[in-house]
C-alpha positions as CSV (number, residue, x, y, z in Angstrom):
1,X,-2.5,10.3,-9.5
2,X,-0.9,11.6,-6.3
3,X,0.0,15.3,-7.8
4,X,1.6,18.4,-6.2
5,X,-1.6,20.6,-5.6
6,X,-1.7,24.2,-5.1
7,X,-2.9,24.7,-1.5
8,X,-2.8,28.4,-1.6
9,X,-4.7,30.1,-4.1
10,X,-7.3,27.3,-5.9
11,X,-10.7,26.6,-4.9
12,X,-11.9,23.4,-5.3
13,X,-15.5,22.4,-5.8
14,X,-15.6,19.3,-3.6
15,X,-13.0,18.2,-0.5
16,X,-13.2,14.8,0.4
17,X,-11.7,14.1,4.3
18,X,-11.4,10.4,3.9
19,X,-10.2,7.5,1.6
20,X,-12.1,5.0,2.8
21,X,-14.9,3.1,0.9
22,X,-17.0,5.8,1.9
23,X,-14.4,8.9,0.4
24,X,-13.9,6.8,-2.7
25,X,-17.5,6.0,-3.5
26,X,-18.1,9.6,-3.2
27,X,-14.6,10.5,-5.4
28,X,-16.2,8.5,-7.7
29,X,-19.7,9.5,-7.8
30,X,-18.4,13.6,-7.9
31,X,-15.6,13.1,-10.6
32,X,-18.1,11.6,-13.0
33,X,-20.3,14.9,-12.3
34,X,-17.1,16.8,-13.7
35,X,-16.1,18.5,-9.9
36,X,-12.9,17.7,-10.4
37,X,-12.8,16.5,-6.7
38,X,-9.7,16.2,-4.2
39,X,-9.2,13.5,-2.4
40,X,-7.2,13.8,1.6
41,X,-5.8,10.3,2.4
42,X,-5.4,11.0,6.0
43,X,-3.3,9.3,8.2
44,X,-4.1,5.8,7.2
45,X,-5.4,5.9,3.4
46,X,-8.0,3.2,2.8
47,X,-8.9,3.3,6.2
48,X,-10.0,0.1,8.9
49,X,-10.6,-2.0,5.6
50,X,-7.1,-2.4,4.8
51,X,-7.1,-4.3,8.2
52,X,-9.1,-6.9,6.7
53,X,-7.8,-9.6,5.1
54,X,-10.9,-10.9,3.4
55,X,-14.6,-9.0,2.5
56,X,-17.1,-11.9,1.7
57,X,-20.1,-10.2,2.1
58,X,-19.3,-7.1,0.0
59,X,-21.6,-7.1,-3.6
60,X,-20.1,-8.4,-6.7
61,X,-17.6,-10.8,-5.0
62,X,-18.6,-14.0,-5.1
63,X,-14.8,-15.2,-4.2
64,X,-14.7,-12.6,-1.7
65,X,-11.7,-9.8,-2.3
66,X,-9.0,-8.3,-0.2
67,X,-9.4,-5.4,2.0
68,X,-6.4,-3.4,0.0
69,X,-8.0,-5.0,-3.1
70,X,-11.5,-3.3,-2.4
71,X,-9.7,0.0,-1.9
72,X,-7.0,-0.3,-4.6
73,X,-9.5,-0.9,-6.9
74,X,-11.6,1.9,-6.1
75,X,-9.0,4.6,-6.1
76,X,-8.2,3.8,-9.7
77,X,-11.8,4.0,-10.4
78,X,-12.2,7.5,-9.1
79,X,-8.7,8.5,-10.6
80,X,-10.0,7.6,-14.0
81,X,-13.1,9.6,-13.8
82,X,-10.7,12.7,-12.8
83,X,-10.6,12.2,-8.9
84,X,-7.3,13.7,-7.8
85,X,-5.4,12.1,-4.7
86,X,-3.2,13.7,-2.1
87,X,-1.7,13.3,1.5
88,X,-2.9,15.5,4.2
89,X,-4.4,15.2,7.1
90,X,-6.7,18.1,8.6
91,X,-5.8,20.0,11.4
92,X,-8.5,22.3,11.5
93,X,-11.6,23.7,8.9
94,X,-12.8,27.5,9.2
95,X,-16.9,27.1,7.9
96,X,-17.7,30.4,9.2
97,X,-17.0,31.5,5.7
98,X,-17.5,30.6,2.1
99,X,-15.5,29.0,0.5
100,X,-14.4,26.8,2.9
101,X,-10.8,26.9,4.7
102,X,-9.1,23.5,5.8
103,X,-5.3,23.7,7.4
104,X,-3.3,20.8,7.0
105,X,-1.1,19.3,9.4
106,X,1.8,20.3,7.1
107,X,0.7,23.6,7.1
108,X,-0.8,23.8,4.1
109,X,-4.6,25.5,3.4
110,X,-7.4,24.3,0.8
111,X,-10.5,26.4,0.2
112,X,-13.6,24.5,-1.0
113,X,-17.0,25.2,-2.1
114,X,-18.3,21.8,-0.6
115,X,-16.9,19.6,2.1
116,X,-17.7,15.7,2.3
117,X,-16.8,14.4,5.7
118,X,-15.5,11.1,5.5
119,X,-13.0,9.9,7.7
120,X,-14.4,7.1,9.4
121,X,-14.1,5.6,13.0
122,X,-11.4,3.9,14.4
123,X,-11.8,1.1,16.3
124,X,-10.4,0.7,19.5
125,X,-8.0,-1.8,20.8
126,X,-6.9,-2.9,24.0
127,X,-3.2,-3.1,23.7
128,X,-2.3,-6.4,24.2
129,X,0.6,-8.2,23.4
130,X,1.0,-8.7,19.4
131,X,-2.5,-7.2,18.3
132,X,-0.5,-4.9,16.2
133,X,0.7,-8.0,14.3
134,X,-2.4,-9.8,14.4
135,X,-4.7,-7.6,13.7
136,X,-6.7,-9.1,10.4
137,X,-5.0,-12.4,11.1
138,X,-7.7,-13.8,13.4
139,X,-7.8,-10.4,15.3
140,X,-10.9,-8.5,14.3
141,X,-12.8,-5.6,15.7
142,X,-16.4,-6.8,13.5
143,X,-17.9,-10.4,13.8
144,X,-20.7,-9.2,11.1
145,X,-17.4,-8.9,8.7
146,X,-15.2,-11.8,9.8
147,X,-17.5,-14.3,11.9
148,X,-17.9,-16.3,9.0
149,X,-14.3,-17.2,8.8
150,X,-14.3,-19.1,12.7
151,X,-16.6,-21.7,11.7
152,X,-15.8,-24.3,14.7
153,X,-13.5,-22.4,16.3
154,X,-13.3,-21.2,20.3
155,X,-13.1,-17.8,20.4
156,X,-13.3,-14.6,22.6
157,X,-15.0,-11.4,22.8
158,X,-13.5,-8.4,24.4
159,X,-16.0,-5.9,25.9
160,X,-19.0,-5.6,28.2
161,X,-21.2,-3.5,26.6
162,X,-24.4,-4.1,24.0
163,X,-21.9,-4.4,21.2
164,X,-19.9,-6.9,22.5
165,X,-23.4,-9.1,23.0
166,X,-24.3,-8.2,19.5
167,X,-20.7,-9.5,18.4
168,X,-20.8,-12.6,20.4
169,X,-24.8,-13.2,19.9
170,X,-23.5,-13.2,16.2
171,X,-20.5,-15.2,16.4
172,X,-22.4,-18.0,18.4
173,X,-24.0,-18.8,15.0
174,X,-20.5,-20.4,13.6
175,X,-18.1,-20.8,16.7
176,X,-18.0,-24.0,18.9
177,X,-18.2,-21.6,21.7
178,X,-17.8,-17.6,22.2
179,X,-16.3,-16.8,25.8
180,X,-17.2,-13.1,26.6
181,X,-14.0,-10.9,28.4
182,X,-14.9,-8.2,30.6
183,X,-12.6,-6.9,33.1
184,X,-15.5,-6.5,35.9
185,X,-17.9,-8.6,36.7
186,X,-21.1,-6.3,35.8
187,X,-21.9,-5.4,32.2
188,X,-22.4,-2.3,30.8
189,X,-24.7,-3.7,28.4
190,X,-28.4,-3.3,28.5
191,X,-30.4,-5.9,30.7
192,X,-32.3,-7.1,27.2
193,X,-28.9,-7.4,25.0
194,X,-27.4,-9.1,28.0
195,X,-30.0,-11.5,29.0
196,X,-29.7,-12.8,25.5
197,X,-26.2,-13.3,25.8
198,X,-26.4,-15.4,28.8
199,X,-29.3,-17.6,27.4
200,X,-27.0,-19.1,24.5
201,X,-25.6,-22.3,25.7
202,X,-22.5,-21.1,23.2
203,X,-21.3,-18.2,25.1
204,X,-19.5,-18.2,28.7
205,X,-18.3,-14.9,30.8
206,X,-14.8,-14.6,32.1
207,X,-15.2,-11.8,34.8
208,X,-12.5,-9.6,36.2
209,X,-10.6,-10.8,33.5
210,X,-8.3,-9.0,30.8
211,X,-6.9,-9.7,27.5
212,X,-2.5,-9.6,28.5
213,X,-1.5,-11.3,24.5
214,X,-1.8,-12.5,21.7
215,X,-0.5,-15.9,20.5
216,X,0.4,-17.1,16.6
217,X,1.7,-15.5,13.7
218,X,-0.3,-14.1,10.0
219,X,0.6,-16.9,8.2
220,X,-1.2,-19.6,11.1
221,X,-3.5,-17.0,12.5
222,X,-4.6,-16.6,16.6
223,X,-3.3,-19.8,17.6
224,X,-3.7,-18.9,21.5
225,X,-4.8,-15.9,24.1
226,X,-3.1,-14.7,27.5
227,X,-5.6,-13.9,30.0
228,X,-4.9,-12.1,33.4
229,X,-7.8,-11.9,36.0
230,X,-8.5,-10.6,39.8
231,X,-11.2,-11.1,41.9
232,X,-11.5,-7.2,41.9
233,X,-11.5,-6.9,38.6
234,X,-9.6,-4.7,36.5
235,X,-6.6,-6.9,36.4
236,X,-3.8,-5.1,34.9
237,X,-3.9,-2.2,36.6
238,X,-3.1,-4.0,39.7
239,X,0.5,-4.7,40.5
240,X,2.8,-7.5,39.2
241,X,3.3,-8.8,42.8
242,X,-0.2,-8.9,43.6
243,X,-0.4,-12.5,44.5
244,X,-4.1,-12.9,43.4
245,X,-3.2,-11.9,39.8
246,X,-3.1,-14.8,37.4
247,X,-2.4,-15.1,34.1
248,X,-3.8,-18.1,32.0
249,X,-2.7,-18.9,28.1
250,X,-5.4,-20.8,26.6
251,X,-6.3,-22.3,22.8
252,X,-8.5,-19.9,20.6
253,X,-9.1,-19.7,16.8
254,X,-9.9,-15.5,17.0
255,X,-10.4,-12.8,19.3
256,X,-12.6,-9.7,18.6
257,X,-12.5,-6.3,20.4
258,X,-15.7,-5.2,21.0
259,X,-15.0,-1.6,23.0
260,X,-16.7,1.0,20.7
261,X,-15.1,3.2,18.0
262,X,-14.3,7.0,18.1
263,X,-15.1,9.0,15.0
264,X,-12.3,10.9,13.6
265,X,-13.7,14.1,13.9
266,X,-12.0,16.2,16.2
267,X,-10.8,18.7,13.3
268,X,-14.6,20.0,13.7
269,X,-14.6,20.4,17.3
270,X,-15.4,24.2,17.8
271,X,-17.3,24.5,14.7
272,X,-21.5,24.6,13.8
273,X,-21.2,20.9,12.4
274,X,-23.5,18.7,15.1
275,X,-22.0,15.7,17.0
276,X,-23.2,13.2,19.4
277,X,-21.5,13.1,22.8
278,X,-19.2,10.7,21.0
279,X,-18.5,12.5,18.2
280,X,-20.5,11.2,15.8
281,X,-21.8,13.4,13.0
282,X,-25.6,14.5,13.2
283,X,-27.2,14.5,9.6
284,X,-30.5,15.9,8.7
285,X,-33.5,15.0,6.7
286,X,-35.4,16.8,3.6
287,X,-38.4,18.7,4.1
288,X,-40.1,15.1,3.5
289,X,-38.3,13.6,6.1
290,X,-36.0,12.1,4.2
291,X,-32.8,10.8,5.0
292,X,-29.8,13.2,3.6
293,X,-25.9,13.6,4.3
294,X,-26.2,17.2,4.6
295,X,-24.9,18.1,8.4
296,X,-25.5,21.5,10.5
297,X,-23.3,23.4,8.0
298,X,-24.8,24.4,4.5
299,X,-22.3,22.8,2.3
300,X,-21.1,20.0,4.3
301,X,-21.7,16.5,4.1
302,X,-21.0,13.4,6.0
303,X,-21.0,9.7,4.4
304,X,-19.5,6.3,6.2
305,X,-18.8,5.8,9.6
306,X,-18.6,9.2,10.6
307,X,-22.1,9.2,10.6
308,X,-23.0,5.9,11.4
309,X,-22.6,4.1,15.1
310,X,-24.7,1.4,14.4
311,X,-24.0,-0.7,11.1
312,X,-20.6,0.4,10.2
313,X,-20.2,-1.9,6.9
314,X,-18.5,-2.0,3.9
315,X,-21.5,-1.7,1.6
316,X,-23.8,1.0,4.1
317,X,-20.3,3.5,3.7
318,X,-20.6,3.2,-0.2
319,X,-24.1,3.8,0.1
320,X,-23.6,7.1,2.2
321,X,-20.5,8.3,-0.2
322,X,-22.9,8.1,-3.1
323,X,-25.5,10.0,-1.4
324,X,-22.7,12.5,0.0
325,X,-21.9,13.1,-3.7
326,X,-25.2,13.8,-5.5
327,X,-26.1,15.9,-2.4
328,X,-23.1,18.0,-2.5
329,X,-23.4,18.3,-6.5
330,X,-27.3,19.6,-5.6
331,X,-25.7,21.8,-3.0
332,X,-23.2,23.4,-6.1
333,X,-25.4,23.6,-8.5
334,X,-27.7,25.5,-6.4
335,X,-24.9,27.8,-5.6
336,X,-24.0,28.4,-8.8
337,X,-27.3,29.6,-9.8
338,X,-27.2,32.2,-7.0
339,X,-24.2,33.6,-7.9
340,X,-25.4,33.4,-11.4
341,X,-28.4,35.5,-10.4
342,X,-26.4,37.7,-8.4
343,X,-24.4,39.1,-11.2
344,X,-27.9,39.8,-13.3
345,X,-28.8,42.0,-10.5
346,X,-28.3,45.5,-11.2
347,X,-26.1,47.4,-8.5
């Protein structure tokens, strides 16, 4: 239920920044607890899973299901528990203050007692030729998710650095062969990560070599790639004339981009919440040492992607929405009863 919401004067218990797996697992987890919780689709509601055409290694779907299945389905969950659903994306938070104070990009303001960071990390691509159209039709940006599906297929990787040997390390397992795309001729990765890649008789290096296009179409998938290479590397920056430019269209069964993400968290740049240089959220442990979702800021939380470089799944982000929930439903309780207390005292 997408409703008109009043922006200006309510204060809602729980903000969710997010409607990804992650933002809906929480939605669901905190509208169950009675917060009434809001929902902000962002930019791209359902976030990179709608990409994906099919999840087979997400629990309960021995068929496998759709990417805009997965997230269909759970937004009507959380709506039928009470989760409430709007557009906005977030321009900038004030946490200096309680409650909290979020400014949309419509101009717009919520205040919230609790904050639950959500909003994932985007992949990113390289900008070639038709990736746009491709993209989930034998374009992917995770092997773990979609290797599966390129069981004797030829296939590329795009990238140099230790997640690009990771991807094609775990390609090699199902692909006739992995050929590795890297527009120098030195990797970024580390010496261990790339060693490895070089002793699997499945996977070959293309230096100083680009990705240019993509051939095919959704309903036949990558039928072909363009590549463009220079002996200096960094092929299409160099000029159209160069005569040592080449381009070369060869048969492949799926491409991956395997360049890093970037968390979608600049709308917290300037404030106390802790990133990593690349702008991943830092989250803190319990007085046992415990993992939590609680970041820097009393009263904010971070679940999915946003918080997680490394395994950036499906079922981890569901995981980390659940725990963003009960944490944040700790986090009000506990306020309550201060307030509570506060109101006994005598002036």
């Amino acid at each position: 239920m997408n409703k008109e919401t009043d922006t200006t004067t309510d204060v809602r218990n729980v903000v969710f920044v997010g409607s990804g797996v992650a933002g809906l697992s929480a939605a669901v987890y905190a509208a169950r607890a009675d917060l009434e919780p809001l929902v902000l689709e962002g930019p791209e509601p359902g976030g990179q899973l709608t990409l994906t055409t099919d999840i087979e290694n997400y629990l309960g779907f021995p068929e496998g299901v759709g990417g805009m299945e997965l997230i269909q389905n759970g937004k009507d969950q959380a709506e039928r528990f009470g989760a409430e659903f709007t557009h906005g994306t977030v321009e900038n938070v004030t946490l200096e203050e309680r409650p909290f104070e979020l400014e949309l990009s419509n101009g717009d303001t919520l205040q919230t007692r609790a904050l639950i960071v959500a909003s994932g990390a985007s992949a990113r691509w390289v900008g070639a030729e038709n990736e746009d159209e491709l993209m989930g039709y034998g374009l992917s940006t995770c092997a773990t998710c979609d290797g599966a599906f390129h069981r004797g297929d030829d296939v590329l990787v795009i990238g140099g650095g230790d997640s690009a040997m990771e991807e094609a390390l775990f390609l090699a397992k199902f692909a006739d062969s992995v050929t590795i795309v890297h527009r120098r001729e030195e990797l970024r990765a580390s010496e261990i990560m790339a060693d490895r890649a070089r002793d699997n008789e499945a996977i070959e290096f293309r230096w100083n070599t680009e990705l240019e296009a993509l051939q095919g179409s959704q309903e036949e998938g990558i039928t072909g790639a363009t590549l463009v290479s220079h002996p200096e590397g960094y092929p299409l920056e160099k000029t159209a004339n160069d005569p040592d430019v080449m381009l070369e269209t060869i048969d492949v069964g799926g491409v991956f981009y395997a360049i890093g993400h970037t968390p979608n968290t600049e709308f917290l740049e300037g404030t106390a919440v802790d990133r990593d240089k690349s702008g991943y959220l830092h989250t803190r442990t319990d007085n046992d040492g415990r993992t939590t979702t609680k970041t820097t800021v009393e009263g904010v939380f971070a679940a999915g992607d946003v918080a997680d470089p490394h395994y950036q799944q499906a079922i981890t982000a569901a995981g980390t929405g659940s725990m963003a929930a009960l944490d944040a439903e700790a986090y009000l309780e506990a306020l309550k009863r201060e307030e509570e207390i506060a109101l006994e005292m005598p002036l």
